[in-house]
C-alpha positions in Angstrom: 97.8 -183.7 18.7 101.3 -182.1 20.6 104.3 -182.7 18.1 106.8 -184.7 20.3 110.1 -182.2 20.2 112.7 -183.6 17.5 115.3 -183.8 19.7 113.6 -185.9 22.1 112.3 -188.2 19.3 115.7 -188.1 17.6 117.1 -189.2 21.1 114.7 -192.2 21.2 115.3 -193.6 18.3 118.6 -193.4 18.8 118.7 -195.4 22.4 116.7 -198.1 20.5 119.6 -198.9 18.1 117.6 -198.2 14.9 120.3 -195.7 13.5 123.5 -197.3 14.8 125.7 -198.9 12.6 128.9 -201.2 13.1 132.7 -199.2 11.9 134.5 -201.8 10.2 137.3 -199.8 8.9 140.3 -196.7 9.9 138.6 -193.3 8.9 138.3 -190.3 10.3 134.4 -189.9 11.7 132.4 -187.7 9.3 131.9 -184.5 10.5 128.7 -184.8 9.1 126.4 -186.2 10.9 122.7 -186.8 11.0 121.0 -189.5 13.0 117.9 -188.8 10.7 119.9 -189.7 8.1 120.3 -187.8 4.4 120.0 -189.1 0.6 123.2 -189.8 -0.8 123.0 -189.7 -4.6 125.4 -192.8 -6.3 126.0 -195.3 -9.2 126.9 -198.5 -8.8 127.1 -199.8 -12.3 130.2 -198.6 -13.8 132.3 -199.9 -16.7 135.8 -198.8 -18.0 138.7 -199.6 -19.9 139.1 -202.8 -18.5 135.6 -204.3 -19.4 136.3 -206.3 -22.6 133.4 -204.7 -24.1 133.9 -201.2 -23.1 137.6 -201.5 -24.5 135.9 -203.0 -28.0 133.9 -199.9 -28.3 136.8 -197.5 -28.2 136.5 -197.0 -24.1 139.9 -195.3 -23.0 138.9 -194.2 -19.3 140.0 -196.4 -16.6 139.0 -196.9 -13.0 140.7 -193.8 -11.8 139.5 -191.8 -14.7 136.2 -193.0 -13.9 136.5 -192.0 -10.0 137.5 -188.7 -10.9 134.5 -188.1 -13.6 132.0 -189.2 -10.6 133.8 -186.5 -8.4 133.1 -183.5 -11.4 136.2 -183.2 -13.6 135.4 -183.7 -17.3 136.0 -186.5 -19.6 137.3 -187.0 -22.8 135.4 -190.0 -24.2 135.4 -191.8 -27.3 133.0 -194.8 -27.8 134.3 -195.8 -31.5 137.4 -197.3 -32.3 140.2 -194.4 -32.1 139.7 -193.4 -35.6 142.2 -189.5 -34.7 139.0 -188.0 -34.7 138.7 -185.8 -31.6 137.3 -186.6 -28.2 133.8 -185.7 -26.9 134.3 -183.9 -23.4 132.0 -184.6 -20.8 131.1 -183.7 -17.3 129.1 -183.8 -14.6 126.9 -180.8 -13.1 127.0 -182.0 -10.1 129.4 -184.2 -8.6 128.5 -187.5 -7.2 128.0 -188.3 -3.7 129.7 -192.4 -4.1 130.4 -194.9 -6.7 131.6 -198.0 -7.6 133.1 -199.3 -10.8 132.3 -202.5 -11.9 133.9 -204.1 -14.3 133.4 -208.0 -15.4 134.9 -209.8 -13.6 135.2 -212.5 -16.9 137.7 -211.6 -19.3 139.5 -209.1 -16.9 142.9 -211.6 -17.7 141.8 -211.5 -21.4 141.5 -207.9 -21.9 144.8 -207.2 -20.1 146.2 -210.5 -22.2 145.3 -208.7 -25.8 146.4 -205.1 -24.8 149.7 -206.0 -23.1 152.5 -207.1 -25.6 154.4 -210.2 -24.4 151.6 -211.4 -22.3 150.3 -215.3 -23.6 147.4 -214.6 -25.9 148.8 -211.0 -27.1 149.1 -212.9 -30.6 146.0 -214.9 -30.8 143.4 -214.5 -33.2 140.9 -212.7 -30.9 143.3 -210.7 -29.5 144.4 -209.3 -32.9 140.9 -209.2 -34.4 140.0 -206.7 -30.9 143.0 -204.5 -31.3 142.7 -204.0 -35.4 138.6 -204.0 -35.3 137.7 -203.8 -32.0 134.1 -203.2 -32.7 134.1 -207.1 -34.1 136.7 -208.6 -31.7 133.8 -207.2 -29.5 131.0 -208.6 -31.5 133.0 -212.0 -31.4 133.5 -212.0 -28.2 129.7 -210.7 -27.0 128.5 -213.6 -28.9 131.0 -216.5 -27.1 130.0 -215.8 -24.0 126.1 -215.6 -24.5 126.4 -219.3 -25.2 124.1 -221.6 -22.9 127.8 -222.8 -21.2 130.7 -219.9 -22.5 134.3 -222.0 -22.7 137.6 -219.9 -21.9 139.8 -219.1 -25.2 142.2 -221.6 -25.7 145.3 -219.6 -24.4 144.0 -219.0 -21.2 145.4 -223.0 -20.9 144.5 -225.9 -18.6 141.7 -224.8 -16.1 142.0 -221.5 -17.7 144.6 -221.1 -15.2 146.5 -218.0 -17.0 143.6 -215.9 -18.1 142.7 -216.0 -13.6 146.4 -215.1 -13.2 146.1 -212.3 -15.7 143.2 -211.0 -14.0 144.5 -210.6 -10.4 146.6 -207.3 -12.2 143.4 -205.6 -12.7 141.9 -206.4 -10.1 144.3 -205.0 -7.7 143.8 -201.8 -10.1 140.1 -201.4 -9.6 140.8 -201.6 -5.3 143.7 -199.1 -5.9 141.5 -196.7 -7.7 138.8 -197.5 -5.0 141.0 -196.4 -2.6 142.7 -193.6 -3.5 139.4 -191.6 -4.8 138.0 -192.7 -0.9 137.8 -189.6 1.1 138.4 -191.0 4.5 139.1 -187.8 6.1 136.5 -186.0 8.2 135.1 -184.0 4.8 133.5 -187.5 3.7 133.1 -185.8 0.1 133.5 -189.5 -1.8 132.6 -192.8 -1.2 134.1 -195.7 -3.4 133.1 -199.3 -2.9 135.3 -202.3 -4.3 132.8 -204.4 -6.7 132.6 -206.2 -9.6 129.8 -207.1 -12.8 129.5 -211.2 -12.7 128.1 -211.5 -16.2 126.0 -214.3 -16.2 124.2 -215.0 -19.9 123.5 -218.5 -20.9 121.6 -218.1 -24.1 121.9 -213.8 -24.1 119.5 -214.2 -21.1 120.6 -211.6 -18.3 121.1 -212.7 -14.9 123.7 -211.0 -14.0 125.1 -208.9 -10.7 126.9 -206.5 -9.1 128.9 -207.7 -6.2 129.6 -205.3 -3.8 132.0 -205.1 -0.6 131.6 -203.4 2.2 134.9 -202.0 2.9 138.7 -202.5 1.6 138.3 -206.7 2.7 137.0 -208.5 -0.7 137.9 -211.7 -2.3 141.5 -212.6 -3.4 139.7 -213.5 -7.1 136.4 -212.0 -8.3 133.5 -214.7 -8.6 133.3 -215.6 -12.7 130.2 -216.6 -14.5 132.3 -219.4 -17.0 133.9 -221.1 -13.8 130.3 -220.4 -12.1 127.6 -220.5 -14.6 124.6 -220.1 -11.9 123.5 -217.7 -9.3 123.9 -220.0 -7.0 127.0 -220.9 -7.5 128.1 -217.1 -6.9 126.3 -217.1 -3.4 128.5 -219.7 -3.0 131.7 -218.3 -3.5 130.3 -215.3 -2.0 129.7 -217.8 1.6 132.8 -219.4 1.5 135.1 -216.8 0.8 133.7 -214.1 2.3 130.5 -214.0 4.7 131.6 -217.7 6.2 135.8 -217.5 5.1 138.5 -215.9 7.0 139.4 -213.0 4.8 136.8 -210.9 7.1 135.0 -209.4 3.7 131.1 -208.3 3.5 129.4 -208.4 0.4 125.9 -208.3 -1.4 125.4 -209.0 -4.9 122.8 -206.4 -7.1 120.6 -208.0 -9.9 120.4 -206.1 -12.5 118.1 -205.8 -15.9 116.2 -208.7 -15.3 114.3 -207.1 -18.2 116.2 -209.3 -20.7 116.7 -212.3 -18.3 114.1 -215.0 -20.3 112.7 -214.9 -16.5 115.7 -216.8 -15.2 116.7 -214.1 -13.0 114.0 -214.6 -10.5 113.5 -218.1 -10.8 111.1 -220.0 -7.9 113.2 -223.5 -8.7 117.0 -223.8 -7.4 119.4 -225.3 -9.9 118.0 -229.2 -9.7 114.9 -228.1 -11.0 112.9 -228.0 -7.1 110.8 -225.8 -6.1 112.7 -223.6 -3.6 112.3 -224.1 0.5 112.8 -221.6 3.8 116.5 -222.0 3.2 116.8 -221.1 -0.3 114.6 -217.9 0.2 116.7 -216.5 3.3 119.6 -217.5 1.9 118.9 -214.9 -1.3 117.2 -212.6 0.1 120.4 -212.4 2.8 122.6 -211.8 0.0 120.6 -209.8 -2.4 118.9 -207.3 -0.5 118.6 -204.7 -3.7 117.6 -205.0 -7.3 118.6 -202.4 -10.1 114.9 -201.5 -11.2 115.9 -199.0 -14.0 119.2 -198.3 -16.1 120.9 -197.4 -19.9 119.6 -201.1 -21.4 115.5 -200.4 -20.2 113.2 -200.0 -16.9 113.0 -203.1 -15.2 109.9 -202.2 -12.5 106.6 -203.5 -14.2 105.1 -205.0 -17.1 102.5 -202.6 -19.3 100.2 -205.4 -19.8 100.0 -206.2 -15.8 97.2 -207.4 -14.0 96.6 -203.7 -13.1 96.6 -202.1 -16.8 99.2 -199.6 -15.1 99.1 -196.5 -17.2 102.7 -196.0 -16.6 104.3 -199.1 -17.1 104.9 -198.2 -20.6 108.6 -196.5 -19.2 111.4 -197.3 -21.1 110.7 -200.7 -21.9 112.7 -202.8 -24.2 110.2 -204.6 -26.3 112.1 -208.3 -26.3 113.3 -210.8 -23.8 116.9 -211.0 -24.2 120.1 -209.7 -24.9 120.3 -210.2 -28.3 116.5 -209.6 -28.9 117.4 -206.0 -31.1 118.8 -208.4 -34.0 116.2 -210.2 -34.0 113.1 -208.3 -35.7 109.4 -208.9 -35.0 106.9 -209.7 -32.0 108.6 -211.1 -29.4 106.8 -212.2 -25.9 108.1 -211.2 -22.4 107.8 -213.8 -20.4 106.9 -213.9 -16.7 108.8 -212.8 -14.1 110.7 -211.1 -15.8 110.3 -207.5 -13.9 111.0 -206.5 -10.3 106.6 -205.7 -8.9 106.1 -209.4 -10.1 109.1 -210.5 -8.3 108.3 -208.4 -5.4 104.5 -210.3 -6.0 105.8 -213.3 -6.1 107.5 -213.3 -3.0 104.5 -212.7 -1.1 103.5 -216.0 -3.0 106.3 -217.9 -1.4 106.4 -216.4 2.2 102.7 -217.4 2.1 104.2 -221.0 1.2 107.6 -221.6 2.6 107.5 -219.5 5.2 110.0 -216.8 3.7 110.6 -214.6 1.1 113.4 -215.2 -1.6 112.3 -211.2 -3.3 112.2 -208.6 -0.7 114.8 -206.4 -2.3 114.9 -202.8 -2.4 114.7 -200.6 -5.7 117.9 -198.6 -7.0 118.9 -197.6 -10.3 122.1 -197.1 -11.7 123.7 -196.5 -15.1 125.4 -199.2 -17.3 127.7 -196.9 -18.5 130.6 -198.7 -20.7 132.4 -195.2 -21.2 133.6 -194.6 -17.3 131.1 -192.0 -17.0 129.1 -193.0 -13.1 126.3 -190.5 -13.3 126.0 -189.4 -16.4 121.8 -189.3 -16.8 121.1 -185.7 -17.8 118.7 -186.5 -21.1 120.1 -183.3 -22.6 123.8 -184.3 -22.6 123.3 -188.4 -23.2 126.2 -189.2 -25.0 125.4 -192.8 -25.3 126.5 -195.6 -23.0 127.7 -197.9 -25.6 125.9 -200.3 -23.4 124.1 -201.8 -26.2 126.0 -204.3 -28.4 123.7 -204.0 -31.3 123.7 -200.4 -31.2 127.2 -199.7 -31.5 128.2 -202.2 -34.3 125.8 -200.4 -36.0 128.0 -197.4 -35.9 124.9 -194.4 -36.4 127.0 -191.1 -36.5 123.6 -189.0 -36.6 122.7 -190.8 -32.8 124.6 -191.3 -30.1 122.4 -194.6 -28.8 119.6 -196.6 -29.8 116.2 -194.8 -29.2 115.4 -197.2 -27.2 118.3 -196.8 -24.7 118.2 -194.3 -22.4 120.9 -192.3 -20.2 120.2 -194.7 -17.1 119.6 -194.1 -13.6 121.1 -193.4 -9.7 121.0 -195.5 -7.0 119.8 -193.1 -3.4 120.5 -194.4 0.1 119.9 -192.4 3.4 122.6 -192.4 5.4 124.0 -191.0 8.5 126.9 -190.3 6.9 129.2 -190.0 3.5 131.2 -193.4 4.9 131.7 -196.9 3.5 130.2 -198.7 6.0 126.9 -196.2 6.8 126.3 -196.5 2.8 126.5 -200.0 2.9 124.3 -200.6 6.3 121.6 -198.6 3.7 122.1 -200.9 1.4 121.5 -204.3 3.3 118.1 -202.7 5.5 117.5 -201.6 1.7 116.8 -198.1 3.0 117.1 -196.9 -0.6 115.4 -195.8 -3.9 116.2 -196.1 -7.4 115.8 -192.7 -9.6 115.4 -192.6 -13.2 118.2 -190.0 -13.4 117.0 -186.9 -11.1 118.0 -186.4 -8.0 114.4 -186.4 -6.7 114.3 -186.6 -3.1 111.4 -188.9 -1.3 110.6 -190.0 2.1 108.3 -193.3 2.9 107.5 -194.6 6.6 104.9 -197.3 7.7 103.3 -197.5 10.8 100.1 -197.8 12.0 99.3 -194.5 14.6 100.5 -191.8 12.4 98.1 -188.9 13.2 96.5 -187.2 9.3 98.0 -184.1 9.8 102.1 -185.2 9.8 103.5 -183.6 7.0 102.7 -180.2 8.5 104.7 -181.6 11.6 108.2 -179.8 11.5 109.4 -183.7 13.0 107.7 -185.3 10.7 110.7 -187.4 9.5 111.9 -188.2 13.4 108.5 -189.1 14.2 108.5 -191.3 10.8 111.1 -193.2 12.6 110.0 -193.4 15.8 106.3 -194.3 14.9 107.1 -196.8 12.4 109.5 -198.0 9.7 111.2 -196.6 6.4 111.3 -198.0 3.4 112.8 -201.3 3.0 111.5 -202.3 6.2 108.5 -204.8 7.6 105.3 -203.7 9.4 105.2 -205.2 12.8 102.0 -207.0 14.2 98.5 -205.2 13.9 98.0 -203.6 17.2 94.2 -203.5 18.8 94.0 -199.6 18.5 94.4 -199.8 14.7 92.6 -201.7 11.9 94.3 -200.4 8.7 98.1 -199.1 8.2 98.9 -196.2 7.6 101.8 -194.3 5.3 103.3 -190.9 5.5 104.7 -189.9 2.0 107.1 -187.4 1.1 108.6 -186.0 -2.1 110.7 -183.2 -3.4 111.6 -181.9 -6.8 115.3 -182.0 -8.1 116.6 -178.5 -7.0 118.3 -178.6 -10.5 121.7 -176.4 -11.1 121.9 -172.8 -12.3 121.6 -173.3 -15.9 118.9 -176.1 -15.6 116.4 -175.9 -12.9 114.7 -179.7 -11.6 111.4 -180.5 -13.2 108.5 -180.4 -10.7 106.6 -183.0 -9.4 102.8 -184.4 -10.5 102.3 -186.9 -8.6 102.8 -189.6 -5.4 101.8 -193.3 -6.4 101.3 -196.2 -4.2 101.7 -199.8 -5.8 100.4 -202.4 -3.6 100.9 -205.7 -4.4 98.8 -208.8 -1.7 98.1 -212.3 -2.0 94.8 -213.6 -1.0 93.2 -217.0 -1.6 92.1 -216.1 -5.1 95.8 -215.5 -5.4 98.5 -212.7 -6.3 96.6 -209.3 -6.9 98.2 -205.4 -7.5 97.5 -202.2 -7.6 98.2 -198.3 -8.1 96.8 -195.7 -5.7 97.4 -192.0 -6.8 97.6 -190.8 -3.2 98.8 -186.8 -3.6 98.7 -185.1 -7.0 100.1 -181.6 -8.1 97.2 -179.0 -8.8 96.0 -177.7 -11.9 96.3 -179.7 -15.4 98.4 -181.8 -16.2 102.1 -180.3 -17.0 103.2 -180.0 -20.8 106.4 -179.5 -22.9 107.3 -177.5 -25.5 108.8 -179.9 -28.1 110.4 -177.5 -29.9 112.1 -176.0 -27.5 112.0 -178.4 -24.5 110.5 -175.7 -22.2 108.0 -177.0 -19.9 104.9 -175.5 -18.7 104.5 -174.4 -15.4 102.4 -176.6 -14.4 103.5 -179.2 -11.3 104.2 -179.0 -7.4 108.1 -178.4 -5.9 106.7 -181.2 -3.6 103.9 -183.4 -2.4 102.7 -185.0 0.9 100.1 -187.4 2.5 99.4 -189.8 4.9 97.9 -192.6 3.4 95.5 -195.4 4.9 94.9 -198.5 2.7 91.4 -198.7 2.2 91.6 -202.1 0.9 93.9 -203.8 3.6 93.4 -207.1 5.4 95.1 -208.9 8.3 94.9 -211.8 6.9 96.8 -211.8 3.8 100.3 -211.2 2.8 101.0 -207.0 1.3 103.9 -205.0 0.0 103.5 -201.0 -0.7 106.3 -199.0 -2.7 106.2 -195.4 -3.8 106.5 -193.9 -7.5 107.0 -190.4 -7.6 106.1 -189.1 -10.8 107.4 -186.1 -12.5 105.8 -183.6 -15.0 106.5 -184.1 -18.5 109.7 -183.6 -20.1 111.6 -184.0 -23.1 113.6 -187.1 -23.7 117.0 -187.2 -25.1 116.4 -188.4 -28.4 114.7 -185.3 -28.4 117.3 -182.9 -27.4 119.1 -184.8 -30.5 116.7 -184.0 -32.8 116.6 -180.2 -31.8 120.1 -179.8 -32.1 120.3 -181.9 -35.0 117.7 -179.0 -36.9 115.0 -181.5 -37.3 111.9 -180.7 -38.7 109.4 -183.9 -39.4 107.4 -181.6 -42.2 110.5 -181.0 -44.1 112.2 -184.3 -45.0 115.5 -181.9 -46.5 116.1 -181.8 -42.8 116.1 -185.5 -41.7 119.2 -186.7 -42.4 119.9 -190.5 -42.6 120.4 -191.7 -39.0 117.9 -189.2 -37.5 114.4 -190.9 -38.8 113.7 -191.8 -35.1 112.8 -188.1 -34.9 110.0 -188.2 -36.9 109.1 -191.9 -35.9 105.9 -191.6 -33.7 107.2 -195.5 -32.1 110.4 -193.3 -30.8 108.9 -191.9 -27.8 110.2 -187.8 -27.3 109.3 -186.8 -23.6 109.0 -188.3 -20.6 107.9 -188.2 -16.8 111.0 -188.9 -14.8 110.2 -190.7 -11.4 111.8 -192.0 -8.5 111.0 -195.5 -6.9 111.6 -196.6 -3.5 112.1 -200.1 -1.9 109.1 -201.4 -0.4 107.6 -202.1 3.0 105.8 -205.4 3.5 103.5 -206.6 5.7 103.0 -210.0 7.3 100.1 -211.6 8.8 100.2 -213.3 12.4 100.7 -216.8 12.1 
């Protein structure tokens, strides 16, 4: 089969509108530009000095410190108290492509109210408690607000009037920051988005978001969880004073860990306790069009004990349901629903039903961090997150985190362009993928005419386009010429810097999930694997093998498909094995599990065959679903 020139193809795609996106805001044009679009490497899930918890764990690095870290200057962090000792300097390898702090949007007033002398609440008990032990003014504090309905303090006075006031000071510091770290000039080196964390935790169950906006445009007042205890309250505010209100703003709002969520984050009842209709399932899937699938506080993507016995489910999981499920020792179930594939399952379930689907999200990751460090995943330089309320009471000198924390994730969109609004457009399509910290690189189209031999196709990626959909998009109708879809998958090994060089690649994973009339069903496809045995890693040294592929391609027919019934398909890309962190720690640290001399107290993880001490990185990108003919 003739390859169609690129060019030409480019040119098609183009004239049909699928890469044009609307300017919304005064910029220079990027002088990069590529209608086939580029991965642009980010972190949306950023916490400073103005979190209340970050500041109770010692966090000194505000929004513009933070900007500035994602952009490759070091940091000087310090997650403990300020105790004189000196400050841990950080930085990134490689800068940052955008970001977007996030701070919570609750007790913004309060922490500006117990920092700021002469402010109302400077004097209270709280506020004293945070400034003289900060690590249980935190702990206080944590605790209040994971109450089934979280009450403002009692200085924040009637309607909790002054506490909003006090808030609107940081707020305008987080869109200053935003703004000045923006490049707007032709370069397009930096992307900043203006967002917030909506915290929502009745009972230490997570269900809360990330809200973004678009451009410079957002809401006079971030949404907050006490005022607005439910999701769907947020959407509200999210309606009224942006999508439907006059101040012109554009928004979506991110779940994230819905691993801890008591499987209230992706609930199938609306707040009156009925089963959602059509207008409740367009109306979230409108407004959240992406789900954080991994990050510092667990992987989020799949249950281990899943109805496919996926081998590698086992990720990063945090073995409890909630927030506060690490002081509380023994078994404790996961209930349903509470991971992004049976989401993504279920909302096959209800588009079968209702006629829509409330889940079809894309996968990103992000990081958590609660020390202004966007980006910071390299598992040989995890300083910790302080993320993890438990963890960092407990004070552990020997570790910087909990073994089971990790250093989190990055969120990837393919874009045009380095802008505002060509991230953003990525974001609602959800042409994205989540990574679980390297800057893996992977393409995924659907179609149903793409010829076996496209990946040796120089146009392979314009024809992707042209012949079919990316990721995050739908299947159209089954055409006569075709019976089965078909998949071209791509992906690439992290390049890696100069001093460490990207892991390579094992394999290329399909996850279907489909509903049928026995009901929901899944399962995992290896479609392309690396040759030769599987990779290894020297624990000792952390030197891997050299085992693996720099990349992997297929196209990929679903043997198992059916017109008739409801699918989804996303890719894992799976790296070789690596060391882990805790890992790294240990090495450093001098530990050696056969001579107990060398385990100090702190470090028994090391030798602890629970704590896991390598890894496969992976990448995981947002879906593309099929529907049947009415």
């Amino acid at each position: 089969m003739k390859a169609t020139p690129l060019v030409l193809l480019a040119a098609l795609v183009l004239a049909a509108g699928a890469h044009a996106f609307e300017r919304t805001e005064t910029r220079e044009p990027c002088a990069d530009f590529d209608p086939l679009r580029r991965p642009f490497f980010g972190d949306t899930h950023v916490h400073t000095s103005l979190s209340f918890d970050a500041a109770g764990q010692g966090t000194r690095a505000g929004p513009r410190e933070a900007y500035r870290f994602a952009r490759g200057e070091p940091l000087g962090i310090q997650p403990y108290a300020d105790d004189g000792s000196p400050s841990e300097l950080v930085q990134l390898r490689r800068p940052l492509d955008f970001a977007m702090v996030s701070d919570h949007s609750d007790l913004l007033g309060e922490t500006q109210m117990c920092a700021t002398p002469g402010l109302p609440g400077y004097d209270s008990w709280i506020c004293t408690v945070f400034r003289r032990w900060p690590l249980l003014g935190y702990a206080l504090i944590n605790s209040r607000y994971g109450m089934e309905r979280p009450t403002r303090m009692s200085f924040c006075g009637p309607d909790a009037r002054i506490c909003l006031e006090a808030a609107d000071g940081p707020w305008k510091i987080i869109q200053t920051a935003a703004e000045e770290a923006y490049d707007r000039t032709a370069s397009c080196t930096f992307t900043t988005f203006v967002g917030y964390e909506w915290t929502g935790m009745p009972g230490m169950a997570n269900i809360h978001r990330n809200v973004v906006f678009r451009n410079e445009r957002v809401q006079q007042h971030p949404t907050t969880f006490v005022e607005n205890p439910t999701g769907e309250l947020l959407w509200t505010k999210l309606e009224e004073e942006c999508l439907d209100g006059d101040r012109g703003c554009d928004v979506i709002a991110i779940p994230h860990n819905s691993n801890v969520s008591k499987g209230l984050m992706f609930r199938i009842e609306n707040e009156a306790g009925q089963p959602i209709d059509q207008a409740d399932a367009l109306r979230r899937s409108k407004l959240e069009t992406l789900v954080e699938v991994t990050q510092h506080k667990g992987d989020s993507e799949c249950r281990p004990d899943g109805l496919s016995r996926d081998e590698l489910c086992g990720y990063e999981k945090l073995p409890y349901p909630s927030l506060d499920g690490e002081a509380r020792p023994g078994t404790q179930s996961i209930p349903p629903r509470v991971h992004a594939r049976e989401a993504l399952t279920e909302g096959l379930v209800q588009h079968a039903r209702i006629g829509a689907n409330p889940f079809r999200f894309g996968l990103i990751g992000s990081t958590d961090t609660h020390l202004g460090t966007p980006g910071l995943v390299d598992e040989d330089q995890f300083p910790g997150h302080a993320a993890g309320p438990i963890t960092r009471r407990m004070e552990i000198p020997a570790l910087p985190d909990s073994p089971r924390y990790n250093p989190g994730g990055l969120a990837v969109l393919w874009a045009e362009e380095n802008s505002r609004d060509a991230l953003f457009e990525a974001m609602r399509r959800r042409e994205a993928y989540g990574t679980s910290g390297p800057r893996i690189v992977t393409r995924f189209f659907g179609g149903w005419d793409y010829p076996p031999d496209l990946c040796d196709a120089p146009d392979l990626v314009a024809r992707g386009y042209a012949q079919g959909v990316p990721m995050g998009g739908e299947l159209g109708p089954l055409p006569a010429s075709s019976s089965k879809p078909r998949f071209l998958i791509a992906g690439w090994q992290d390049a890696g810097t100069a001093d460490r060089p990207g892991t390579p690649l094992e394999r290329l994973q399909v996850i279907k999930s489909w509903v049928d009339d026995a009901g929901p069903h899944e399962k995992v496809y290896d479609v392309a694997r690396a040759p030769g045995p599987i990779g290894t890693v020297d624990l000792a040294t952390c030197e891997l093998g050299a085992e693996g592929a720099p990349s992997l391609c297929t196209v990929w027919e679903d043997p198992d498909f059916a017109a008739t019934e409801h699918a989804m398909y996303y890719v894992r890309v799976v790296e070789s094995p690596s060391c882990r962190w805790l890992q790294f720690v240990c090495n450093a640290k001098g530990v050696e599990c056969g001579d107990p001399t060398t385990v100090q107290d702190g470090l028994e993880p090391c030798c602890d065959d629970t704590s896991a001490k390598t890894l496969q990185e992976r990448a995981w990108t947002s879906p593309i679903w099929y529907t049947p003919a009415p």
